[in-house]
FITOR-398095 format. One line per field, with one value per atom (N, C-alpha, C): residue number from 1; residue in one letter; y, z, x. Coordinates in Angstrom, 2 decimals. Each point is the difference from the previous one (the first is absolute). Layout:
N
seq <- c(NUM ...)
type <- c(A ...)
north <- c(Y ...)
up <- c(Z ...)
east <- c(X ...)
REM end
This chain:
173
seq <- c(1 1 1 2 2 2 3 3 3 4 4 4 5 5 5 6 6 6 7 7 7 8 8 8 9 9 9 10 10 10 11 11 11 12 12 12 13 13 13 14 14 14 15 15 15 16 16 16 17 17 17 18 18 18 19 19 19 20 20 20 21 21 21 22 22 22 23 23 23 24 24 24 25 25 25 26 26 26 27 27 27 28 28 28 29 29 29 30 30 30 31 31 31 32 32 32 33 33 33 34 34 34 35 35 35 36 36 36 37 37 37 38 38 38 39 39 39 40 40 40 41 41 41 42 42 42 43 43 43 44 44 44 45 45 45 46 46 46 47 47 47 48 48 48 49 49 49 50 50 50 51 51 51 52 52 52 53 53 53 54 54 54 55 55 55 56 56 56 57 57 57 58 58 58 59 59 59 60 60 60 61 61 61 62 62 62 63 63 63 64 64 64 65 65 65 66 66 66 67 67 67 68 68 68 69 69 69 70 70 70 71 71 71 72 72 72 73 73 73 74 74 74 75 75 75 76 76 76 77 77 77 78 78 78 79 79 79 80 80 80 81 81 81 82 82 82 83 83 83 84 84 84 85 85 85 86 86 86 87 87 87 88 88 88 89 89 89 90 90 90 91 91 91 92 92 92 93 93 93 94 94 94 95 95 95 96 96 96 97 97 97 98 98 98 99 99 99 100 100 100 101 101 101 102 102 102 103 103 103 104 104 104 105 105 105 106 106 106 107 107 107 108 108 108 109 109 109 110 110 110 111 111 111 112 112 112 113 113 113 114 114 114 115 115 115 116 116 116 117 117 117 118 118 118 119 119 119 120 120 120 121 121 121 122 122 122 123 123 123 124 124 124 125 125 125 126 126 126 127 127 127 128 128 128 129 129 129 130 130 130 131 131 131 132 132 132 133 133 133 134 134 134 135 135 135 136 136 136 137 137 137 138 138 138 139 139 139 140 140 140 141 141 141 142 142 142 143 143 143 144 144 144 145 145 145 146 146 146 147 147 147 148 148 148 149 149 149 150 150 150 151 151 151 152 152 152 153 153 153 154 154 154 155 155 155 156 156 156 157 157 157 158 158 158 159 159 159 160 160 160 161 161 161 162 162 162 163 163 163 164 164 164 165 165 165 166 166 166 167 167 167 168 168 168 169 169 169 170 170 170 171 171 171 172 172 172 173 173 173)
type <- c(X X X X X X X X X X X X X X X X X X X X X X X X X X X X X X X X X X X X X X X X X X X X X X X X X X X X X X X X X X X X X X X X X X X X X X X X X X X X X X X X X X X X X X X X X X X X X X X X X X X X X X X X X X X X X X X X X X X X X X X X X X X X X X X X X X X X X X X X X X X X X X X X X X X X X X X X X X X X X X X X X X X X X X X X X X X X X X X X X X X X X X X X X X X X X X X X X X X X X X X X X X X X X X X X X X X X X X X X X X X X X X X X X X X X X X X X X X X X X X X X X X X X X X X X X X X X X X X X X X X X X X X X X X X X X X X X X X X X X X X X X X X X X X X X X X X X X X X X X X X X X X X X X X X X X X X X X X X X X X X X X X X X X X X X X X X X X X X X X X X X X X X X X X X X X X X X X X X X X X X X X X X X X X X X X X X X X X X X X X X X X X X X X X X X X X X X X X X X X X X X X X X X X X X X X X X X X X X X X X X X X X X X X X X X X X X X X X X X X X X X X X X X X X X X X X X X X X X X X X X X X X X X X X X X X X X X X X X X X X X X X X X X X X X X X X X X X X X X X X X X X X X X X X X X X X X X X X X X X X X)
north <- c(54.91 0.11 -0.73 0.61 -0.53 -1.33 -1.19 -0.66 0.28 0.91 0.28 0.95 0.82 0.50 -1.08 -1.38 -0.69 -0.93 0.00 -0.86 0.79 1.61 0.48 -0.23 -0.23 0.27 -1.15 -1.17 -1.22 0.69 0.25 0.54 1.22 0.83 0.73 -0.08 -0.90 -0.78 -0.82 -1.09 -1.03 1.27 0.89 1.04 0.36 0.67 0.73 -0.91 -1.31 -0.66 -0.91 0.12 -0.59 0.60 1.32 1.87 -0.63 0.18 -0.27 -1.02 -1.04 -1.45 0.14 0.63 0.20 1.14 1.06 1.42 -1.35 -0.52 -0.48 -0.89 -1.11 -0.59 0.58 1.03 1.11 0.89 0.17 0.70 -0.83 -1.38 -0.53 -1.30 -0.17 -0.91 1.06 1.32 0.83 -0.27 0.41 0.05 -1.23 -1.00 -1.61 -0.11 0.13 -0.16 0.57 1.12 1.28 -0.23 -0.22 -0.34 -1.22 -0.60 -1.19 0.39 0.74 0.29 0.70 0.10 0.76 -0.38 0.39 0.33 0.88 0.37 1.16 -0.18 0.63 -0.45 1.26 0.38 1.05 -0.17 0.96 -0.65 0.62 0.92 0.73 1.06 0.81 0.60 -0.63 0.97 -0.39 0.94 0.49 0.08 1.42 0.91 0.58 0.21 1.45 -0.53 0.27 -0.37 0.12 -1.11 -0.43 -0.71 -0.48 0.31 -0.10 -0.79 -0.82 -0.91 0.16 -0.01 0.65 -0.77 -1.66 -0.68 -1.28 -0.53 -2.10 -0.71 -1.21 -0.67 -1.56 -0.74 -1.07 -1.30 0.45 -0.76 0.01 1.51 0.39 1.51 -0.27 0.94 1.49 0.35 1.39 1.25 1.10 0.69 1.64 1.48 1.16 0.38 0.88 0.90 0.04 -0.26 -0.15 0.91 0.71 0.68 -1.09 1.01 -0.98 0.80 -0.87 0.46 1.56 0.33 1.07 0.90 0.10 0.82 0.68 -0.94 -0.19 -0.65 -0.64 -0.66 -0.63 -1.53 -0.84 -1.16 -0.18 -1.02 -1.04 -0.87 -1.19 -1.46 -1.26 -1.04 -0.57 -0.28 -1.00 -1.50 -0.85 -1.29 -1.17 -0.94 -1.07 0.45 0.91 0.88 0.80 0.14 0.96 1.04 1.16 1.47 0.03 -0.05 0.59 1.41 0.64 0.94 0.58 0.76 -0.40 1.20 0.60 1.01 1.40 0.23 1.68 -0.47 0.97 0.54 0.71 0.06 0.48 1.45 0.05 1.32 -0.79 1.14 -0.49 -0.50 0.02 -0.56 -0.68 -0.86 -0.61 -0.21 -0.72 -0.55 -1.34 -0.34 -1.74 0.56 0.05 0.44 -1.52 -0.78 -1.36 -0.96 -1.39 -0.86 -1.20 -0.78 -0.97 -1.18 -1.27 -1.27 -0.49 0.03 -0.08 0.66 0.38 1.13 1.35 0.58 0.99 0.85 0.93 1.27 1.23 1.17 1.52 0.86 1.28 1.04 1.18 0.68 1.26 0.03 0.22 -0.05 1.25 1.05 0.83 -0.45 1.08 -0.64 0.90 -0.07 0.30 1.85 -0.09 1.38 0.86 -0.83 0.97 0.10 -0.33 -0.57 -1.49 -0.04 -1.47 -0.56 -1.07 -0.91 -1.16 -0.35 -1.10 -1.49 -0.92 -0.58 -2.12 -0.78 -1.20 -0.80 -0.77 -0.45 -1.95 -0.97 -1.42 -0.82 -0.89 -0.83 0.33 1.16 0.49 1.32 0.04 1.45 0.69 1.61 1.35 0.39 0.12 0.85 1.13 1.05 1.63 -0.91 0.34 0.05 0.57 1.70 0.64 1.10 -0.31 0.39 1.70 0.92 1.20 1.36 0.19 1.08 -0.80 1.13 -0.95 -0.57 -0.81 -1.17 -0.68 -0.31 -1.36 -1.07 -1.21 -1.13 -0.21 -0.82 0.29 -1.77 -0.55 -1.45 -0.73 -1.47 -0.55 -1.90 -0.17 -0.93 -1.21 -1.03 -0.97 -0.54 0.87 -0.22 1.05 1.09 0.62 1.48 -0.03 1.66 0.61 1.29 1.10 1.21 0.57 1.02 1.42 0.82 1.22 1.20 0.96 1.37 0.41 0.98 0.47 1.56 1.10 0.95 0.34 0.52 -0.02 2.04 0.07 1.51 1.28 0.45 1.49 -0.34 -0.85 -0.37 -0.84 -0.41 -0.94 -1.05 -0.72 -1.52 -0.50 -1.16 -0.60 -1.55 -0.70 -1.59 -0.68 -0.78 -1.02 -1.56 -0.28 -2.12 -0.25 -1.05 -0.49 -1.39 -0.20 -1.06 -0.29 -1.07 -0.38 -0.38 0.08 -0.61 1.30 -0.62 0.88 -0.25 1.43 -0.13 -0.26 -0.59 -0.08 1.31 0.89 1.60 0.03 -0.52 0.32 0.90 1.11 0.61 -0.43 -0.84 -1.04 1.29 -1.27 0.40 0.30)
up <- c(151.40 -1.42 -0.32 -0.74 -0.64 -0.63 -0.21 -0.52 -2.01 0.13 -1.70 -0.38 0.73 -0.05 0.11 0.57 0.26 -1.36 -0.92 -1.05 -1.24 0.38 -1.35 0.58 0.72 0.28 -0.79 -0.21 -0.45 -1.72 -0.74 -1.17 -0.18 0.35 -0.46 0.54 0.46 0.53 -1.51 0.16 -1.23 -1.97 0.32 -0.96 0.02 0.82 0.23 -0.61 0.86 0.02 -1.97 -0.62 -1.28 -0.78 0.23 -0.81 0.16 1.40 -0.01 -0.74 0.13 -0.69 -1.70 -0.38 -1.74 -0.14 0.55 0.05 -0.04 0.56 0.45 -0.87 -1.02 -0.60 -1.09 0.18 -1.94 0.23 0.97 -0.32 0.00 0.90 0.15 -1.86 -0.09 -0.94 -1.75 0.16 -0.94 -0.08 0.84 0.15 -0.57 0.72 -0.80 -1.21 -0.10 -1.63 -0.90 0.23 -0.85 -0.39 0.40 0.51 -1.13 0.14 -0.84 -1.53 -0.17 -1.39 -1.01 0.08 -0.74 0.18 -1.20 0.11 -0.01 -0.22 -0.01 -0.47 -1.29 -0.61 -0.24 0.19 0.11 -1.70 -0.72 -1.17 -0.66 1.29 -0.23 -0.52 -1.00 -0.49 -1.12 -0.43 -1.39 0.90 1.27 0.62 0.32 0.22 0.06 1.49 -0.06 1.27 -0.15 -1.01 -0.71 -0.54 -0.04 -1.14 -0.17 -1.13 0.14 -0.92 0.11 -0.61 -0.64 -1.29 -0.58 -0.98 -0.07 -0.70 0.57 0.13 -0.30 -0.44 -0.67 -1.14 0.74 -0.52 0.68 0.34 -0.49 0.60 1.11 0.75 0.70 -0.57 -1.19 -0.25 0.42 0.02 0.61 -0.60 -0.46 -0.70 0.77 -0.27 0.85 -0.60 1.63 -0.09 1.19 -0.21 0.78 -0.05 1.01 0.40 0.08 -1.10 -0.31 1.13 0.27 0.49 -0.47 -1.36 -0.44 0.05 0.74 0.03 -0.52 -1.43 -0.79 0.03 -0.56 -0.23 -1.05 0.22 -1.01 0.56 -1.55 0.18 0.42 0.42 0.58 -0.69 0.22 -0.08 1.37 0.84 1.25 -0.48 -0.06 0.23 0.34 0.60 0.26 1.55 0.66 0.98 -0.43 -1.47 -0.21 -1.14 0.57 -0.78 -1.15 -1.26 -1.10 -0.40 -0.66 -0.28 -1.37 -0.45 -1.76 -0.55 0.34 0.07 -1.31 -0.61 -1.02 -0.91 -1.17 -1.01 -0.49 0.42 0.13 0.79 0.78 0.66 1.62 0.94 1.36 1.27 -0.89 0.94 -0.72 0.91 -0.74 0.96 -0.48 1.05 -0.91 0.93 -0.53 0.30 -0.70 0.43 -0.22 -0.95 0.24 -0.76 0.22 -0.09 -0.54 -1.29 -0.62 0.61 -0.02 0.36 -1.13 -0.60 -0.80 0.68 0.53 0.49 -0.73 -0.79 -0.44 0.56 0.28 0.57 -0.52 0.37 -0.74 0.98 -0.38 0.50 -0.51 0.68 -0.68 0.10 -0.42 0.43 -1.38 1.29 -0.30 -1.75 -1.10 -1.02 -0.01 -0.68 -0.21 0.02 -0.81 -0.67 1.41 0.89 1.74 -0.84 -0.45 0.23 0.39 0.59 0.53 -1.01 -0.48 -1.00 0.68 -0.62 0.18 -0.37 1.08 -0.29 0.11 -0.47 0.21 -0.20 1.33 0.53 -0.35 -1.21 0.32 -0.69 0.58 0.18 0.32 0.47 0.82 -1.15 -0.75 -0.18 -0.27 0.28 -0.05 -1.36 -0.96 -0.83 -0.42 -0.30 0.03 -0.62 0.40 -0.25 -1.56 0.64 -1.43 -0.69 0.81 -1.17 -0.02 0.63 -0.45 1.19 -0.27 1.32 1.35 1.09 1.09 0.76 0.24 0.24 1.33 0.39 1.10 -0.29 0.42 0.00 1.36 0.02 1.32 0.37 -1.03 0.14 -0.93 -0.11 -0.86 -0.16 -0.67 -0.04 -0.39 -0.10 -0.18 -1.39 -0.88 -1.50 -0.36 1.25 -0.88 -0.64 0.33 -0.21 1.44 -0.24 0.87 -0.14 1.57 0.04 0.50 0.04 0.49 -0.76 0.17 -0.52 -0.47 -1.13 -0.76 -0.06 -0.19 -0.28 -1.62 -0.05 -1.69 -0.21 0.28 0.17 0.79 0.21 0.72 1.60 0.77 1.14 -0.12 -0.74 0.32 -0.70 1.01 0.46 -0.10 -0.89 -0.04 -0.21 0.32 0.42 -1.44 0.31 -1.34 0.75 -1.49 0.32 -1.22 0.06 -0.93 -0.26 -1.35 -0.38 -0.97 -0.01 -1.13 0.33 -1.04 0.26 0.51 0.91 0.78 -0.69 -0.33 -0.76 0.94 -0.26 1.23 -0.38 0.58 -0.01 1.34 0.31 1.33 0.25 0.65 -0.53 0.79 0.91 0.85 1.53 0.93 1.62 -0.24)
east <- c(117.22 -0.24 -1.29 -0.80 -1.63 0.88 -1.03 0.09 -0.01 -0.44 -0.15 1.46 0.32 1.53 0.68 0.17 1.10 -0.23 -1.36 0.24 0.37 0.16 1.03 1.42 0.38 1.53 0.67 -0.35 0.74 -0.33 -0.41 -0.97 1.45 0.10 0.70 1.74 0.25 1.05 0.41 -0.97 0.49 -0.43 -0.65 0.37 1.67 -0.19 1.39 1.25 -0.22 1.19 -0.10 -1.26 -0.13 0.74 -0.27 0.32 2.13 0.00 1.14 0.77 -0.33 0.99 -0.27 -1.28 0.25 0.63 0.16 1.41 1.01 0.38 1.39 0.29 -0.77 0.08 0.26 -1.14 0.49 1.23 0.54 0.96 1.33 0.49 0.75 -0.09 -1.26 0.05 -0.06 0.13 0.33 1.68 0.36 1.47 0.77 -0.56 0.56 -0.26 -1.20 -0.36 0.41 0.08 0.43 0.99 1.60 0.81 0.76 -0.90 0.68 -1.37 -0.40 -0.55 1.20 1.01 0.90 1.18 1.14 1.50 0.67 0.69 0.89 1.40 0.25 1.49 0.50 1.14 0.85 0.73 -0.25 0.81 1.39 0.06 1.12 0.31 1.45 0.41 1.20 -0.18 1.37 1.56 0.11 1.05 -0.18 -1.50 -0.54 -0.43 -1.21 -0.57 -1.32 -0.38 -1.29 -0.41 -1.09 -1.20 -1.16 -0.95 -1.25 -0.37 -0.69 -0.64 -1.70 -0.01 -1.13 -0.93 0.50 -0.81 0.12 -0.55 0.00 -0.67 1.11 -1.31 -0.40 -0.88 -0.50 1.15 1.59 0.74 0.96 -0.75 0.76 1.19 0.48 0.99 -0.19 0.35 -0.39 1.35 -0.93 1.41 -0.27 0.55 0.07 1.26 0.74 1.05 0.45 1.35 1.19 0.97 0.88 0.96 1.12 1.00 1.13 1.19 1.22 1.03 0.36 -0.21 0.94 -1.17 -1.42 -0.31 -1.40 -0.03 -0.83 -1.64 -0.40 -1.24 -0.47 0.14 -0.53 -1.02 -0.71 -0.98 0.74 -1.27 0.28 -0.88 0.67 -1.19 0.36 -0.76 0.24 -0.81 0.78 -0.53 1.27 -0.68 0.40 1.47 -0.83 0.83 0.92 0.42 0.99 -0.36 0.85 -0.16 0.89 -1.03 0.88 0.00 1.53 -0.36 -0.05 -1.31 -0.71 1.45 0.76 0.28 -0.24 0.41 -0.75 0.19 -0.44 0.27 1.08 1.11 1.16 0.19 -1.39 0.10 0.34 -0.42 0.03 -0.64 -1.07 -1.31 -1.14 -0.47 -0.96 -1.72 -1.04 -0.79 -0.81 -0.05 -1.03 -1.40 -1.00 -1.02 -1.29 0.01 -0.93 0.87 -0.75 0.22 -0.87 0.28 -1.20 0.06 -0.51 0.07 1.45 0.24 1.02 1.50 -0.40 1.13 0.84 -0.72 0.23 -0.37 1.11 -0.12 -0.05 -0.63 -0.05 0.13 0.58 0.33 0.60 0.54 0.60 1.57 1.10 1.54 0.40 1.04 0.85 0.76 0.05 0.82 0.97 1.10 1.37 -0.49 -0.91 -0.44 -0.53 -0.15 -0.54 -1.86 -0.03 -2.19 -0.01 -1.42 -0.26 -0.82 0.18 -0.74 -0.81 -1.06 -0.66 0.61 0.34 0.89 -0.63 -0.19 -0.64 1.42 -0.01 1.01 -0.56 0.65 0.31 0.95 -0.20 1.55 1.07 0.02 1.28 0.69 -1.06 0.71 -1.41 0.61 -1.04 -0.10 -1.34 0.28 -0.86 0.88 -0.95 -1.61 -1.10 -0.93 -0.77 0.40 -0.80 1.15 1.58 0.66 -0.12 -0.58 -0.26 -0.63 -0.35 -0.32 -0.06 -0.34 -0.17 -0.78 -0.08 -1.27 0.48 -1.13 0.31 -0.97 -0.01 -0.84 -0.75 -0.77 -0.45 -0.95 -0.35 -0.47 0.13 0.00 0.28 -1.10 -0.70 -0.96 0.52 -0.66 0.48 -0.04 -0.69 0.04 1.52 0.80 0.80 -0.38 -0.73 -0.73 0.57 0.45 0.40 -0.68 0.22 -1.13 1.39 -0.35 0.66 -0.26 1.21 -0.43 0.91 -0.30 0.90 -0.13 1.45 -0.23 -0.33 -0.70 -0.46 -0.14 1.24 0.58 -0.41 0.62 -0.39 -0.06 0.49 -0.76 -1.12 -0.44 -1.30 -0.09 -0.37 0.28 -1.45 -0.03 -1.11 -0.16 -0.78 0.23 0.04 0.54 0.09 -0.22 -0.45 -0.05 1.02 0.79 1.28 -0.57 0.20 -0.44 1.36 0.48 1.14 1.64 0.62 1.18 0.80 1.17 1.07 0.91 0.67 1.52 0.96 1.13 0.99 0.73 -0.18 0.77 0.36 0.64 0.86 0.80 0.35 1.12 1.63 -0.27 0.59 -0.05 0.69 0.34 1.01)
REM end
């Protein structure tokens, strides 16, 4: 071997083997790292085998839709590890769709009458929203203003912002 061939061989050796140990570092020190960057909480069902989770507010609470035992589907609030259930409007289904720092919740739930109403869920009870055609809610701010959509006849549905006081029109569970 030339003396000038034998001074690339160490040169693309300690290449090779450099190439190698940062592959091995980025892929083994991805894995660790990665790894412990996250959690993972299972939050269940209402006795279902369904549920999705579709909002959370900065205390953690977290609200959606759950599959109940009988079949059905109702909103949810998850906090403090446990599932509540917001349950209707006196119809049979419901969904939690957001959630304020306050903890008020909005959504849509089944009424007695078989339409879904826009529904703002606190202190532990639901009350119809807007009372009247059918609507859903869909966010809720921290001043209390709600956003969603309303049918405003014939099929068509168009967004609204809610500003004001909620009647308690419940029609009960």
């Amino acid at each position: 071997m030339k003396a000038k061939d034998h001074n690339k061989l160490p040169f693309v050796s300690f290449f090779t083997l450099t190439f190698a140990i940062l592959v091995l570092v980025a892929v083994t020190g991805a894995r660790t790292f990665g790894a412990s960057l996250y959690s993972f909480t299972d939050l269940g069902t209402l006795g279902g085998t369904y549920s999705e989770a579709n909002d959370i507010n900065d205390s953690g609470q977290v609200v959606g839709i759950a599959g109940t035992a009988e079949g059905t589907y109702h909103g949810f609030l998850y906090s403090g590890g446990v599932m509540t259930d917001l349950g209707t409007l006196g119809g049979s289904q419901s969904m939690a769709r957001g959630i304020n720092a306050s903890g008020q919740i909005v959504g849509n739930a089944d009424t007695s009458g078989g339409t879904y109403h826009a529904f703002l869920y606190s202190g532990g009870n639901m009350s119809d929203l807007l009372g009247g055609p059918t609507s859903g809610a869909s966010g809720i701010n921290a001043s209390g203003q709600i956003v969603g959509s309303l049918d405003i006849g014939g099929g068509t549905y168009h967004g609204y912002l809610y500003s004001g006081r909620v009647e308690r029109r419940r029609e009960h569970d």
